[in-house]
CHARMM internal coordinates of N, CA and C (Angstrom, degrees):
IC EDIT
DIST 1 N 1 CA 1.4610
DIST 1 CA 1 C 1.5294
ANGL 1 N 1 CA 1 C 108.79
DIST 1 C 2 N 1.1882
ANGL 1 CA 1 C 2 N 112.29
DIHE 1 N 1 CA 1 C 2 N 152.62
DIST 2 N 2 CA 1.5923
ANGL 1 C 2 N 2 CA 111.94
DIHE 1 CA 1 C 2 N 2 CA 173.61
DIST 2 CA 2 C 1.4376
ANGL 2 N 2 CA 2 C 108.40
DIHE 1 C 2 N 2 CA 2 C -100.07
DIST 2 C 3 N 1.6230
ANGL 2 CA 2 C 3 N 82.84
DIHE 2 N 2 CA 2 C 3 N 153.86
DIST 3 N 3 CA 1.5667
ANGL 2 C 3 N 3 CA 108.45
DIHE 2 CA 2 C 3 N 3 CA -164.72
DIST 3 CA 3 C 2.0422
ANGL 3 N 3 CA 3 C 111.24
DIHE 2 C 3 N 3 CA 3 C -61.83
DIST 3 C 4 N 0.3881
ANGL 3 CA 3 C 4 N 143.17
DIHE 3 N 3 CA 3 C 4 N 138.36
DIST 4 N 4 CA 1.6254
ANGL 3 C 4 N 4 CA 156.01
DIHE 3 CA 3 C 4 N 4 CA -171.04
DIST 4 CA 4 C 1.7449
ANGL 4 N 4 CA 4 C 93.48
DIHE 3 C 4 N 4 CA 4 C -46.23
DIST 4 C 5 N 0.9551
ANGL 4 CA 4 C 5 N 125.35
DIHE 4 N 4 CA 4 C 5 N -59.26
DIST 5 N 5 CA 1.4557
ANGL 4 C 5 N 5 CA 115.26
DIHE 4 CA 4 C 5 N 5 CA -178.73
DIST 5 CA 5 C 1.6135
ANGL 5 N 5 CA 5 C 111.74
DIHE 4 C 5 N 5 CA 5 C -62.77
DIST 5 C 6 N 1.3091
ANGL 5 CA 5 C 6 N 126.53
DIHE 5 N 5 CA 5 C 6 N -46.17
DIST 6 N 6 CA 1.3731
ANGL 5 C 6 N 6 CA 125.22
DIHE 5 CA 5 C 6 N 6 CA 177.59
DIST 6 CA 6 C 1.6928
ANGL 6 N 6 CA 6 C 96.06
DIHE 5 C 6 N 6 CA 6 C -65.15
DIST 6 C 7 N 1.1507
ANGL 6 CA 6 C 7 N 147.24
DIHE 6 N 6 CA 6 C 7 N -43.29
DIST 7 N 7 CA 1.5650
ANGL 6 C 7 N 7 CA 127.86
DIHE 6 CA 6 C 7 N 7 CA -171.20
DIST 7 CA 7 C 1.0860
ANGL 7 N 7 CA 7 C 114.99
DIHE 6 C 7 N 7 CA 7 C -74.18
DIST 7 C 8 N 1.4844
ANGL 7 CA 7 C 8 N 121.19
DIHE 7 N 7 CA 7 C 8 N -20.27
DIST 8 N 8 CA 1.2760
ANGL 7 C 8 N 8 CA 124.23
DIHE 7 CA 7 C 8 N 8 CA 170.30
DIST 8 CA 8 C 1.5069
ANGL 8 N 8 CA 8 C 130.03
DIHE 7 C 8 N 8 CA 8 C -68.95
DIST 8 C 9 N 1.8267
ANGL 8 CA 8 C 9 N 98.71
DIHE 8 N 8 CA 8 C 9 N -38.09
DIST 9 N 9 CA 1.5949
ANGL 8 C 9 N 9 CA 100.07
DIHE 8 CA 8 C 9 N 9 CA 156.12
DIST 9 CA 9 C 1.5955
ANGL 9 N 9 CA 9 C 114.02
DIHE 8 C 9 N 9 CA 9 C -54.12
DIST 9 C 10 N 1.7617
ANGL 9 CA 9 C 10 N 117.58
DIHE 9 N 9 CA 9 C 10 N -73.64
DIST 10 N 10 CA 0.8524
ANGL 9 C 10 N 10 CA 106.55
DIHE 9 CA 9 C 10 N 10 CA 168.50
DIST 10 CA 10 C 1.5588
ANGL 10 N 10 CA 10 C 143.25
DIHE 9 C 10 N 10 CA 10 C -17.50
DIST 10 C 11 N 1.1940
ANGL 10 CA 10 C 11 N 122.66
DIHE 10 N 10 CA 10 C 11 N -59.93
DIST 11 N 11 CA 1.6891
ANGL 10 C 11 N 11 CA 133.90
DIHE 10 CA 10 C 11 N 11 CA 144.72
DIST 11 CA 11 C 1.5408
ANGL 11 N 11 CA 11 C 100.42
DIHE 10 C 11 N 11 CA 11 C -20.39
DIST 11 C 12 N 1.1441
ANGL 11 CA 11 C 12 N 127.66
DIHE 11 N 11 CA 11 C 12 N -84.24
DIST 12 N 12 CA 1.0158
ANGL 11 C 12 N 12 CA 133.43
DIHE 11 CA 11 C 12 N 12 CA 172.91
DIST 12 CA 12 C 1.5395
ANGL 12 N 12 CA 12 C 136.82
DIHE 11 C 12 N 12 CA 12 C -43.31
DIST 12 C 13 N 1.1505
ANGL 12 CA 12 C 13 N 116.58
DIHE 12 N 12 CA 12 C 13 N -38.33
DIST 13 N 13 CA 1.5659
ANGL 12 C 13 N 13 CA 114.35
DIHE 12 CA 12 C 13 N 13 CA 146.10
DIST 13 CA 13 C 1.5950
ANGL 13 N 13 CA 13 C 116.24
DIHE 12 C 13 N 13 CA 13 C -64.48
DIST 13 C 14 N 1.0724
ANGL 13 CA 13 C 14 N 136.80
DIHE 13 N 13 CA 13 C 14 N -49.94
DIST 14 N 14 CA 1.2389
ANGL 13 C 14 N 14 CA 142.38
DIHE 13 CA 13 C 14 N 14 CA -176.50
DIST 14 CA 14 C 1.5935
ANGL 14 N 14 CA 14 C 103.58
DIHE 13 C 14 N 14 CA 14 C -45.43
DIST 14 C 15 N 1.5128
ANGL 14 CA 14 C 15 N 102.84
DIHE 14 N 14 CA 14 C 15 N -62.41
DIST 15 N 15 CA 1.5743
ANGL 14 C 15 N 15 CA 115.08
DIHE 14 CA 14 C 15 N 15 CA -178.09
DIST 15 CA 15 C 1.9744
ANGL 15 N 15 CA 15 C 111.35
DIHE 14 C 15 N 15 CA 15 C -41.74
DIST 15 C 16 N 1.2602
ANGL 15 CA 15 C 16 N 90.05
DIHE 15 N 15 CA 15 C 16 N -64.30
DIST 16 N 16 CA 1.6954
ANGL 15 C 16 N 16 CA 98.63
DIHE 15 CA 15 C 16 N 16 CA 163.39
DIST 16 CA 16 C 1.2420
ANGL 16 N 16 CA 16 C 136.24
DIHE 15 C 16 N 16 CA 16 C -29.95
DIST 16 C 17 N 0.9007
ANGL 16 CA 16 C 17 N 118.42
DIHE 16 N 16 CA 16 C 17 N -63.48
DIST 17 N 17 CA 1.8914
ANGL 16 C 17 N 17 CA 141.51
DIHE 16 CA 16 C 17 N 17 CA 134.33
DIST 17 CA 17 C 0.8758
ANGL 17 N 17 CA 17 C 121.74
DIHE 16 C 17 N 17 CA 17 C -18.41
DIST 17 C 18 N 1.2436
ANGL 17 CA 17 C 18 N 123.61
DIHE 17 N 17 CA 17 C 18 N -67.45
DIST 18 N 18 CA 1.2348
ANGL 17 C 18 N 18 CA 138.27
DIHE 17 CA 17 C 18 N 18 CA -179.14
DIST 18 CA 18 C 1.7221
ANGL 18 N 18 CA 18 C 96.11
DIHE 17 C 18 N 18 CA 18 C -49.18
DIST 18 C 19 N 1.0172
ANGL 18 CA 18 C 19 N 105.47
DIHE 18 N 18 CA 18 C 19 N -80.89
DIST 19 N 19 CA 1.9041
ANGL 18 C 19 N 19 CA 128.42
DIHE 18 CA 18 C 19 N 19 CA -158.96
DIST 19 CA 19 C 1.7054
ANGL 19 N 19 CA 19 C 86.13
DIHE 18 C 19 N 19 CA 19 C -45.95
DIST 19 C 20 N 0.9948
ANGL 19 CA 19 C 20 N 97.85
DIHE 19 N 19 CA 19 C 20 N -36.11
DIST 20 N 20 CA 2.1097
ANGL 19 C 20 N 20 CA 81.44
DIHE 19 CA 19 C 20 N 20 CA -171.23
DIST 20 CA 20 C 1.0412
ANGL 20 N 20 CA 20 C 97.04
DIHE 19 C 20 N 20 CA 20 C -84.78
DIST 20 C 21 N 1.3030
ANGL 20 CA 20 C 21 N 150.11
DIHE 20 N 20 CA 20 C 21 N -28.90
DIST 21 N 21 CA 1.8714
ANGL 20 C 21 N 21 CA 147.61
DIHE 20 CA 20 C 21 N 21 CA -178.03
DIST 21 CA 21 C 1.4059
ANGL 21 N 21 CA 21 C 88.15
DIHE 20 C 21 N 21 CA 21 C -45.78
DIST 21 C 22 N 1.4734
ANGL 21 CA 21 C 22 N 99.30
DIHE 21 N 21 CA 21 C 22 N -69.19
DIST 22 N 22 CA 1.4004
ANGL 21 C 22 N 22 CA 106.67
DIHE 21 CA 21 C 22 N 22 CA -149.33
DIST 22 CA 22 C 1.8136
ANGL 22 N 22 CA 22 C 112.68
DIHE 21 C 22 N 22 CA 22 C -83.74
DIST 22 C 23 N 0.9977
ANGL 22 CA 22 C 23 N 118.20
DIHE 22 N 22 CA 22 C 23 N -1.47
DIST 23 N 23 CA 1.7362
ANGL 22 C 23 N 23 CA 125.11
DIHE 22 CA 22 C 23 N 23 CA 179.37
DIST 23 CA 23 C 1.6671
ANGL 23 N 23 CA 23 C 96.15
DIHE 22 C 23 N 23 CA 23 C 81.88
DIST 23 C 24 N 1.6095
ANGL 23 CA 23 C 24 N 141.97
DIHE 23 N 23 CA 23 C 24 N 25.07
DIST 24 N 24 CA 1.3480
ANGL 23 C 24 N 24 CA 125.23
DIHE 23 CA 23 C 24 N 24 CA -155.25
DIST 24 CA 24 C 1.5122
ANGL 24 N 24 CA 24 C 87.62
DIHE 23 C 24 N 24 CA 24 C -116.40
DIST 24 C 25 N 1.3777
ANGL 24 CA 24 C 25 N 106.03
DIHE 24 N 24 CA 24 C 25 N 164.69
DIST 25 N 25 CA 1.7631
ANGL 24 C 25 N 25 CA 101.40
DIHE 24 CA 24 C 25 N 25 CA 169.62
DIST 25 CA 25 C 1.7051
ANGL 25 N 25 CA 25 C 117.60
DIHE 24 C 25 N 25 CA 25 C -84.02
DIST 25 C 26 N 0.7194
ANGL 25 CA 25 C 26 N 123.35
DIHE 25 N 25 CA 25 C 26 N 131.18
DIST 26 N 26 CA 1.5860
ANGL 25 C 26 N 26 CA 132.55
DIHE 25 CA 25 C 26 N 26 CA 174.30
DIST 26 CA 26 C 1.2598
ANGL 26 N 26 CA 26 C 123.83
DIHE 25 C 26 N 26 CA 26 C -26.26
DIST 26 C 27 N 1.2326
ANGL 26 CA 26 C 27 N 124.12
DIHE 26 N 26 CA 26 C 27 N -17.44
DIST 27 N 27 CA 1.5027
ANGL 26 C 27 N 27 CA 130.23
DIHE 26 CA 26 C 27 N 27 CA 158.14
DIST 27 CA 27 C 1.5144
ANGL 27 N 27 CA 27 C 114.80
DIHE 26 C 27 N 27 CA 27 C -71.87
DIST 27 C 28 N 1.2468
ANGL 27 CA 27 C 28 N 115.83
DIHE 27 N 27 CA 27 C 28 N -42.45
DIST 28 N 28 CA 1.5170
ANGL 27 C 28 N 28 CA 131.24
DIHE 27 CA 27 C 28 N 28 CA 166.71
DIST 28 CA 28 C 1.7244
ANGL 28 N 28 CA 28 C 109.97
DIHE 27 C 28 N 28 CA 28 C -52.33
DIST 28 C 29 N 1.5393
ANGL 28 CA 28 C 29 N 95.26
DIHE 28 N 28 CA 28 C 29 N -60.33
DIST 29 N 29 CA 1.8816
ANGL 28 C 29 N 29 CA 97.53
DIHE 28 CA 28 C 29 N 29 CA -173.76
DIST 29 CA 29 C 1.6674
ANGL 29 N 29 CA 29 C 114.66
DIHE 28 C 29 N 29 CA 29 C -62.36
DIST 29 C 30 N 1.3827
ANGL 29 CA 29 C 30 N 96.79
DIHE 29 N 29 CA 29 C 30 N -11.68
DIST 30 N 30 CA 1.8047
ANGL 29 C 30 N 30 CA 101.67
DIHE 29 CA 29 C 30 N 30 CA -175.26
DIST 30 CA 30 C 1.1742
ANGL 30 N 30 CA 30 C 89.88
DIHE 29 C 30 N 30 CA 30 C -91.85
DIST 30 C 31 N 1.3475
ANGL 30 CA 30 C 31 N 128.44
DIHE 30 N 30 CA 30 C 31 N -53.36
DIST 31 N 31 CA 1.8335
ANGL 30 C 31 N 31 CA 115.94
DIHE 30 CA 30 C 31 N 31 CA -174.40
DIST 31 CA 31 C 1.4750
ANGL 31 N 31 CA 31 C 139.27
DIHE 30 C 31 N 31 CA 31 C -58.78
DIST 31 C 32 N 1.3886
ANGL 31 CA 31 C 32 N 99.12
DIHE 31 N 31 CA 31 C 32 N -24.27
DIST 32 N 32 CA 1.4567
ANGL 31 C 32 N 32 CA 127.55
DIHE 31 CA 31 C 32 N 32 CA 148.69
DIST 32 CA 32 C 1.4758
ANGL 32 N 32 CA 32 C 118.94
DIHE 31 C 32 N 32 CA 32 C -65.41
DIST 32 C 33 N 1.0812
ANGL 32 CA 32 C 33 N 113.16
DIHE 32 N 32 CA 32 C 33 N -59.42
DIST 33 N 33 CA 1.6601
ANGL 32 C 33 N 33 CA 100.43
DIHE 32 CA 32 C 33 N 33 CA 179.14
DIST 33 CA 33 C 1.2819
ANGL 33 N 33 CA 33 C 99.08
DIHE 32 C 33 N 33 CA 33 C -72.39
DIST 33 C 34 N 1.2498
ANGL 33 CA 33 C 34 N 140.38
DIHE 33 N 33 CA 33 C 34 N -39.47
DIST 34 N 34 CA 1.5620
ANGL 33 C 34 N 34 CA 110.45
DIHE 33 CA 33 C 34 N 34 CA 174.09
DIST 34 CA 34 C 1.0998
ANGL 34 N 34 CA 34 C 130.25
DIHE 33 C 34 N 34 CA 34 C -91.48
DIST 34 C 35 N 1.1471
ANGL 34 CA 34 C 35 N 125.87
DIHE 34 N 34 CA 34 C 35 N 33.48
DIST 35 N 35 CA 1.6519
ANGL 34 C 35 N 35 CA 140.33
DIHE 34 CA 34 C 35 N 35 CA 128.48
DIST 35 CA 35 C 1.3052
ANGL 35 N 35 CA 35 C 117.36
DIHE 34 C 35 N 35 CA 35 C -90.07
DIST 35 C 36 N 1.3784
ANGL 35 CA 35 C 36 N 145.00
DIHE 35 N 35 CA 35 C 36 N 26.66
DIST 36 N 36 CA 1.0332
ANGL 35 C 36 N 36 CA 155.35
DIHE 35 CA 35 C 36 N 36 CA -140.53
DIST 36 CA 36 C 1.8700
ANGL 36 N 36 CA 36 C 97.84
DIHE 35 C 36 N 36 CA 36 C -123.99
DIST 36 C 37 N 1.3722
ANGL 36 CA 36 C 37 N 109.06
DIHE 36 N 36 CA 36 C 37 N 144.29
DIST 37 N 37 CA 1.4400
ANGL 36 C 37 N 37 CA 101.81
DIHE 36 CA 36 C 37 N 37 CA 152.43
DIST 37 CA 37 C 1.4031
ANGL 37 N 37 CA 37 C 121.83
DIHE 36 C 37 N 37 CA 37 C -94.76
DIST 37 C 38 N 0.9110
ANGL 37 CA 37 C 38 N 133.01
DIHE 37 N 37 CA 37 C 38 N 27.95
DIST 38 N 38 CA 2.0752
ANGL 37 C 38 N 38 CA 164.85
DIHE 37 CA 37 C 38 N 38 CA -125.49
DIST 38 CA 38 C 1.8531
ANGL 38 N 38 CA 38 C 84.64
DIHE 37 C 38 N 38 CA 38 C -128.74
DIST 38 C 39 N 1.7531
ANGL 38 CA 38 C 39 N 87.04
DIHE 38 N 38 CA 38 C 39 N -66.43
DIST 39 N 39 CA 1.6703
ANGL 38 C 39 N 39 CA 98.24
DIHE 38 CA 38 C 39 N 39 CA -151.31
DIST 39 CA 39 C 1.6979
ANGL 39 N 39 CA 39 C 91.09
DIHE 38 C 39 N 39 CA 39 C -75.65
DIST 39 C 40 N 1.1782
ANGL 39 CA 39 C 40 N 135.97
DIHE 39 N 39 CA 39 C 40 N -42.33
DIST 40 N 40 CA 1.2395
ANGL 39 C 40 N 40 CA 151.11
DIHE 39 CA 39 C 40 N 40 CA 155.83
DIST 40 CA 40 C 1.8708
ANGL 40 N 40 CA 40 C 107.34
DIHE 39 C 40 N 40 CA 40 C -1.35
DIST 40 C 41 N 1.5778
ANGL 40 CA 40 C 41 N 89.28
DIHE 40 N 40 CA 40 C 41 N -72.00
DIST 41 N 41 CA 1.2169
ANGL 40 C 41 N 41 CA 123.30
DIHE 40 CA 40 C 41 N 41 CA 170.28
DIST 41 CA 41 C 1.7661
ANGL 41 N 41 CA 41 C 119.12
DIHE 40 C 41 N 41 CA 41 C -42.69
DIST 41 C 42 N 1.0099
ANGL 41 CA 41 C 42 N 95.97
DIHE 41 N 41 CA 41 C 42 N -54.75
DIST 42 N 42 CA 0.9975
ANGL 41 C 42 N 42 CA 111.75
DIHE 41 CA 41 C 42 N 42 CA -179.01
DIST 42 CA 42 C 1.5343
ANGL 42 N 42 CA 42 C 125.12
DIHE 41 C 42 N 42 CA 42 C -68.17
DIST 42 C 43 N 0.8773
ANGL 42 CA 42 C 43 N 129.28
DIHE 42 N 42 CA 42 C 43 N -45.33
DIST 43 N 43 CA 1.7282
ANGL 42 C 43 N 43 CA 148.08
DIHE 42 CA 42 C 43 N 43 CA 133.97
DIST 43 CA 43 C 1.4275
ANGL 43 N 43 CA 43 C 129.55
DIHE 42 C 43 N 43 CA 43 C -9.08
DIST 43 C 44 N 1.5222
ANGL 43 CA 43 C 44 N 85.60
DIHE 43 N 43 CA 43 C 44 N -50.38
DIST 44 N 44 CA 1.3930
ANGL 43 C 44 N 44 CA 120.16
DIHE 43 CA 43 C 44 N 44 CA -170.81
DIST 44 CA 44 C 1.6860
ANGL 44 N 44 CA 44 C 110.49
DIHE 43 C 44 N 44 CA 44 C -71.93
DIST 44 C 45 N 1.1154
ANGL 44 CA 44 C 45 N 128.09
DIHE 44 N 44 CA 44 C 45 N 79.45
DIST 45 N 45 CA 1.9825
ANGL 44 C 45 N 45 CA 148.96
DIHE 44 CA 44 C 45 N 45 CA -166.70
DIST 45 CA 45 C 2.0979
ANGL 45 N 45 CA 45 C 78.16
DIHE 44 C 45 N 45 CA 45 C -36.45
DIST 45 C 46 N 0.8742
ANGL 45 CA 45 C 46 N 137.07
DIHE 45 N 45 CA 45 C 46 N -49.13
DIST 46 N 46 CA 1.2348
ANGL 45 C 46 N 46 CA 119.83
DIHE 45 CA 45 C 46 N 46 CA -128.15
DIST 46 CA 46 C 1.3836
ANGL 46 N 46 CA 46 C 111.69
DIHE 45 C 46 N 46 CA 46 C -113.64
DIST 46 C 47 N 1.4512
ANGL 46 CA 46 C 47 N 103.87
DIHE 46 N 46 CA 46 C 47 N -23.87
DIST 47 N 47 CA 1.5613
ANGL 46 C 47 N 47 CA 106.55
DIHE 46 CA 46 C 47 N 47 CA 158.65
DIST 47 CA 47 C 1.7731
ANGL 47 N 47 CA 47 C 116.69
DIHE 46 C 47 N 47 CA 47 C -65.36
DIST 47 C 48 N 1.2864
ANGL 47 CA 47 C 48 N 127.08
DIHE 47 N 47 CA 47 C 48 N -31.19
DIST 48 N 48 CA 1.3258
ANGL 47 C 48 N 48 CA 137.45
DIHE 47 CA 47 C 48 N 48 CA -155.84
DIST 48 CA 48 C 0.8254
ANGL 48 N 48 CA 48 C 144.91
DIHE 47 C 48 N 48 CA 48 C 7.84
DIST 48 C 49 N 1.6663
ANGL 48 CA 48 C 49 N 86.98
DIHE 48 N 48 CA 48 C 49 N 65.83
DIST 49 N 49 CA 1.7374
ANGL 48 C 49 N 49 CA 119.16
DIHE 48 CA 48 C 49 N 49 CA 158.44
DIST 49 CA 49 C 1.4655
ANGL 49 N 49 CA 49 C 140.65
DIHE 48 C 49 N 49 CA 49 C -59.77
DIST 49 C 50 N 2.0635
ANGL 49 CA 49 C 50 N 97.80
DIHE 49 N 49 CA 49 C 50 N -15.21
DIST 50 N 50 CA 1.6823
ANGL 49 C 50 N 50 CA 111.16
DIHE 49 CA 49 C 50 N 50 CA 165.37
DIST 50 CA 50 C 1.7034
ANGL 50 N 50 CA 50 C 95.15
DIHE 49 C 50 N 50 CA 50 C -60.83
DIST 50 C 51 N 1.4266
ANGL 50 CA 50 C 51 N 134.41
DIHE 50 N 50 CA 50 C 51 N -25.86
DIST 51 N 51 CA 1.4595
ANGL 50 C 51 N 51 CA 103.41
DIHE 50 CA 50 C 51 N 51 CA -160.12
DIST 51 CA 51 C 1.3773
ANGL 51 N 51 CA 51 C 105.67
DIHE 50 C 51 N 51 CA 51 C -98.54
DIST 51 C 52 N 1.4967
ANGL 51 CA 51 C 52 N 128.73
DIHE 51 N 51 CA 51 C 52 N 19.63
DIST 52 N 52 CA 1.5711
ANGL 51 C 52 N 52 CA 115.99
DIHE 51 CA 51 C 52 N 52 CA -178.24
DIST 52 CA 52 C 1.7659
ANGL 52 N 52 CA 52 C 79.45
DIHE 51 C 52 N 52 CA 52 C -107.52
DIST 52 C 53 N 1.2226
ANGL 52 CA 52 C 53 N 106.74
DIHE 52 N 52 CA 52 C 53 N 167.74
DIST 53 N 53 CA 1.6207
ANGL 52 C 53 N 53 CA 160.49
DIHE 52 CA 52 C 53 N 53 CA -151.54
DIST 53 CA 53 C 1.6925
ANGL 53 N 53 CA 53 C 92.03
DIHE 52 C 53 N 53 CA 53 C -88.27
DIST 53 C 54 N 1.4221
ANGL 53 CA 53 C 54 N 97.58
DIHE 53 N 53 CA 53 C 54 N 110.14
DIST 54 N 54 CA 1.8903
ANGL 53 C 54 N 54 CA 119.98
DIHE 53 CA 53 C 54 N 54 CA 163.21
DIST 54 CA 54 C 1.7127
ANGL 54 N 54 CA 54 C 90.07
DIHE 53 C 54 N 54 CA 54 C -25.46
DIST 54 C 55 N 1.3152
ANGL 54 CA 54 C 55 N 131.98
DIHE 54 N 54 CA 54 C 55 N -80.90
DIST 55 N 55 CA 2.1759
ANGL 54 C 55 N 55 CA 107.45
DIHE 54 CA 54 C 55 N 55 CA -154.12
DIST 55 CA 55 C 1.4470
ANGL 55 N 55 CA 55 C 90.80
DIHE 54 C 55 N 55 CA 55 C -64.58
DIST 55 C 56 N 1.5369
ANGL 55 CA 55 C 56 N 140.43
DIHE 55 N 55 CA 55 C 56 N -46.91
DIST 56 N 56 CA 1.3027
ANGL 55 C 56 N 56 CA 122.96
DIHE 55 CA 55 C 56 N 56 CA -172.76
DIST 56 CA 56 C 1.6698
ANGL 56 N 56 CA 56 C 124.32
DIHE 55 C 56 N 56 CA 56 C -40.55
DIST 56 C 57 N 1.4875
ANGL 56 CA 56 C 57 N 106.87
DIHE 56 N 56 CA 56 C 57 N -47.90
DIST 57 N 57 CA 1.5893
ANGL 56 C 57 N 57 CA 119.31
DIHE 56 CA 56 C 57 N 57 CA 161.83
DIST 57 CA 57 C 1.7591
ANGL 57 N 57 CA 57 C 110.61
DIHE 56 C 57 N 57 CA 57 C -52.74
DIST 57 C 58 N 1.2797
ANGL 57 CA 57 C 58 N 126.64
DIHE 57 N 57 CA 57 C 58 N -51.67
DIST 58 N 58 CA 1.3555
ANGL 57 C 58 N 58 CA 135.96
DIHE 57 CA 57 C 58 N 58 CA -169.52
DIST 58 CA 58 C 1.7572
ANGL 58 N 58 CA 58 C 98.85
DIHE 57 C 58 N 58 CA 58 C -64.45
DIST 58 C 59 N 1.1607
ANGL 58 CA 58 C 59 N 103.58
DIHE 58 N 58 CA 58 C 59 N -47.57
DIST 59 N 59 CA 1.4643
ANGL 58 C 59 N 59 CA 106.31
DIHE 58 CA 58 C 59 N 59 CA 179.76
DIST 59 CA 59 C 1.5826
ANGL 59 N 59 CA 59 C 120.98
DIHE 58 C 59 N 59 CA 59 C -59.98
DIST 59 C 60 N 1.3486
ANGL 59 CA 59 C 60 N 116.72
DIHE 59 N 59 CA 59 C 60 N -35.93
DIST 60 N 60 CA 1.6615
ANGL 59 C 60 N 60 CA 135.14
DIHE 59 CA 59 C 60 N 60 CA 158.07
DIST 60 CA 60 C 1.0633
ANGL 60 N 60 CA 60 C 84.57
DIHE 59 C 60 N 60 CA 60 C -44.49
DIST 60 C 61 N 1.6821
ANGL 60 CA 60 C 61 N 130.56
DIHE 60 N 60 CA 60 C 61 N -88.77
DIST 61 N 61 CA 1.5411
ANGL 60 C 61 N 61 CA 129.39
DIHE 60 CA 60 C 61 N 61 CA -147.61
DIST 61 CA 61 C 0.9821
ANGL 61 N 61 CA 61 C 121.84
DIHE 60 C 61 N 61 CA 61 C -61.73
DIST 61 C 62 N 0.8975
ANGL 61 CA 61 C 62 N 136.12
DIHE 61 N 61 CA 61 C 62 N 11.91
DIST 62 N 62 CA 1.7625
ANGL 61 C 62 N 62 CA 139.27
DIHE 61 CA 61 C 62 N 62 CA -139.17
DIST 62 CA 62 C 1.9324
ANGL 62 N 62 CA 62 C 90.93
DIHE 61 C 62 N 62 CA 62 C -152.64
DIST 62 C 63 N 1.2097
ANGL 62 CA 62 C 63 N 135.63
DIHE 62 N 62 CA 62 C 63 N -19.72
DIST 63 N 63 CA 1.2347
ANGL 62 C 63 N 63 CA 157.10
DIHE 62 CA 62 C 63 N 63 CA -157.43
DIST 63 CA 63 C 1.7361
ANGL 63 N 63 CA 63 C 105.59
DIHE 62 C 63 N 63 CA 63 C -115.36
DIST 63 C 64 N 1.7143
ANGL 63 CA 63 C 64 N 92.74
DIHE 63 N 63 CA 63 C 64 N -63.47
DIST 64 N 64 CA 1.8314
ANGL 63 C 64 N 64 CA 86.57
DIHE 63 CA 63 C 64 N 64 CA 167.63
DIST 64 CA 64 C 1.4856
ANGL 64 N 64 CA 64 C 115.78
DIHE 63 C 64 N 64 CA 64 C -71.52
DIST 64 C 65 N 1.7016
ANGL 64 CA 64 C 65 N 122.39
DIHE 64 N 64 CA 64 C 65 N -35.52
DIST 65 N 65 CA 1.5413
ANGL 64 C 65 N 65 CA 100.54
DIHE 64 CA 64 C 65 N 65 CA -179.53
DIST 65 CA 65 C 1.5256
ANGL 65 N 65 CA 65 C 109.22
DIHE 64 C 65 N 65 CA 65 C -75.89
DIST 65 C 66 N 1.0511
ANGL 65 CA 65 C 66 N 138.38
DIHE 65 N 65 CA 65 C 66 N -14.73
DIST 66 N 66 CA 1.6754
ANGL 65 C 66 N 66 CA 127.15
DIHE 65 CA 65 C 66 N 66 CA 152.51
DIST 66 CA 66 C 1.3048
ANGL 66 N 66 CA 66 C 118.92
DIHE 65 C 66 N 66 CA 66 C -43.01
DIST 66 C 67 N 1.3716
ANGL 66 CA 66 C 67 N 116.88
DIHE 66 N 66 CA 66 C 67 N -48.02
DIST 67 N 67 CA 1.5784
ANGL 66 C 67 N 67 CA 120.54
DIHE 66 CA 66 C 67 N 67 CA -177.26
DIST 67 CA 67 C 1.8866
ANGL 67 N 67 CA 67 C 112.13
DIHE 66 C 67 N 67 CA 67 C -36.46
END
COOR INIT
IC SEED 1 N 1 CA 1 C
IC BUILD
């Protein structure tokens, strides 16, 4: 699992990403992904979804809010 400071970047790239996919401001793309079952996911040691790639994560989020 990653250390609390690296997921937080991560978080933070994701959030970024996010907000430009979608045209939203980055406070928005973070509040969304963390209501997300994405970020859930992500948390989660055992699925290990921290080790795929910031657009691979964006692409999840962007996939569940379509649902």
């Amino acid at each position: 699992m990653l250390s609390d400071l690296l997921m937080w970047n991560k978080i933070g790239r994701i959030a970024m990403l996010l907000a430009k996919r979608l045209g939203i401001t980055p406070e928005r793309a973070l509040d969304l992904f963390y209501t997300s079952q994405t970020n859930e996911r992500l948390h989660d040691s055992s699925t290990l979804l921290y080790t795929f790639g910031d657009k691979y994560i964006v692409d999840e989020v962007i996939r569940e809010i379509q649902k």
